[in-house]
N, C-alpha and C positions, 0 to 999 in steps of 0.2 A: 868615951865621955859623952853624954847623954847632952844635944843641944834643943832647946826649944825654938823654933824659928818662928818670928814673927813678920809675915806676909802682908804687903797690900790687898784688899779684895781683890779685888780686879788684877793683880797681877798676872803674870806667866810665868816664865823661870827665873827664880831669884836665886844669888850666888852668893856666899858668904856674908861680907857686912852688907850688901845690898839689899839683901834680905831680913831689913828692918822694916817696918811698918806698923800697921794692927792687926787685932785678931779680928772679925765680925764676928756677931753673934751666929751660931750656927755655922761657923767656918773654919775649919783646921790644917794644918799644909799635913802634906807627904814629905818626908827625905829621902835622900839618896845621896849619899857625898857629904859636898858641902851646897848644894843644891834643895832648893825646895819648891813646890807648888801649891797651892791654897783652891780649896774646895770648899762647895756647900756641903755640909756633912750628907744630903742627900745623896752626892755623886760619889763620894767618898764609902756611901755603900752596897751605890749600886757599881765600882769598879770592884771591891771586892767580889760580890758576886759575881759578875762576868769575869775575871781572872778563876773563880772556882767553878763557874762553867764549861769554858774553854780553854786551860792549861793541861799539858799533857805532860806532866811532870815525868822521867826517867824513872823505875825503879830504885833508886840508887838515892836520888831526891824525894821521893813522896814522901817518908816520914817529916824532912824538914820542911815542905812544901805546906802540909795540912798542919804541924804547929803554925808557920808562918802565920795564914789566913783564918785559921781559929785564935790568935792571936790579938787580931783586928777588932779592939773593941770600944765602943762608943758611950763614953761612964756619963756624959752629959752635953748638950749645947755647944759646941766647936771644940770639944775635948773625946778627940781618938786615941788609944793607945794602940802600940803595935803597927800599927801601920806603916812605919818606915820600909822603906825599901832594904836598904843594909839590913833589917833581921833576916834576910832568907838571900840575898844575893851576897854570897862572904865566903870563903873555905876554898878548899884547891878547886870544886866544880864550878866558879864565880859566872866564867864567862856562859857555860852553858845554863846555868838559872837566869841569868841575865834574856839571855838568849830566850828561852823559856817564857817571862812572862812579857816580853817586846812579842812574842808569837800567839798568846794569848789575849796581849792588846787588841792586834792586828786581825782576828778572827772576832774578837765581841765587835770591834769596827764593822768589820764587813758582816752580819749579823743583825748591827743595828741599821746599815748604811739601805739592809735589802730589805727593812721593814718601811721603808718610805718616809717624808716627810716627818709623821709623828707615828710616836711608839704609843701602844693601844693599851689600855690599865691592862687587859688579860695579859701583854708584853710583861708589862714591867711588873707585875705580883708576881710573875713565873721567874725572876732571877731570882737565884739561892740568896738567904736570907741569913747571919748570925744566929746562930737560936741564943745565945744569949742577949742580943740584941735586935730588933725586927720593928723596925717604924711604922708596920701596921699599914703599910703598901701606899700603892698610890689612888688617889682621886680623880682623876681627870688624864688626858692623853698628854705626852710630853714631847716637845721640838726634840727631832733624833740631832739636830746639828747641837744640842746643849749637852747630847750625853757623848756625841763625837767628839765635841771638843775637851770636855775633859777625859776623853782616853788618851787624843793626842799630847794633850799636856802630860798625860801619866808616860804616855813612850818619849817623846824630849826629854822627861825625868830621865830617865834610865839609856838614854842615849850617849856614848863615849864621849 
């Protein structure tokens, strides 16, 4: 059953009926469960990217790996499809996909944590991009503690 969650901005991890709120403009959750978290759609594709950087999916996984994340698509203004977590952590291999993109979190982290205070436009053009979707990069240098914290919010998502 397909839910749409609506998030606080500013929230963190929201869990079933507490996971009411609004949408922002520019802002869409992630699920996972009955769990969700709420991003600026910028973060939202720049964690894509760094999950298609740094995962190292199993043979066994890649084919559901790369629907998963080609999946991941952004049709307008705080409206993601595909992004959920459950499309690609599901089936008898759960715990190790799980496993998988918490190890892929944990690597774009340390990544971004080793490029210093702020990530350099050359940085952040160079994370993998949608081709059907590509917001045309970035402008200016961005605080690495704003793209840390939404990975950490991405790995809490997917944490037991």
């Amino acid at each position: 059953m397909f839910h749409r969650w609506a998030c606080d901005r500013d929230a963190g991890l929201r869990v079933g009926a507490d996971a009411v709120g609004c949408y922002a403009v520019g802002h869409d959750c992630i699920q996972f469960g009955d769990r969700a978290i709420v991003l600026h759609d910028t973060w939202i594709e720049v964690i894509r990217g760094l999950i298609v950087r740094h995962a190292d999916p199993t043979p066994q996984m890649r084919d559901a790996f790369h629907t998963f994340v080609d999946g991941w698509i952004r049709i307008g203004p705080g409206v993601w499809m595909g992004d959920a977590f459950d499309g690609f952590v599901t089936g008898e291999d759960t715990e190790a996909r799980r496993t998988m993109l918490v190890t892929a979190l944990d690597a774009a982290g340390a990544a971004i944590a080793a490029q210093g205070d702020a990530l350099s436009v050359e940085f952040l053009d160079a994370i993998p991009r949608h081709e059907v979707y590509d917001s045309g990069g970035f402008g200016e240098a961005v605080a690495s503690a704003k793209i840390l914290d939404a990975l950490d919010r991405a790995r809490a998502l997917l944490a037991r």
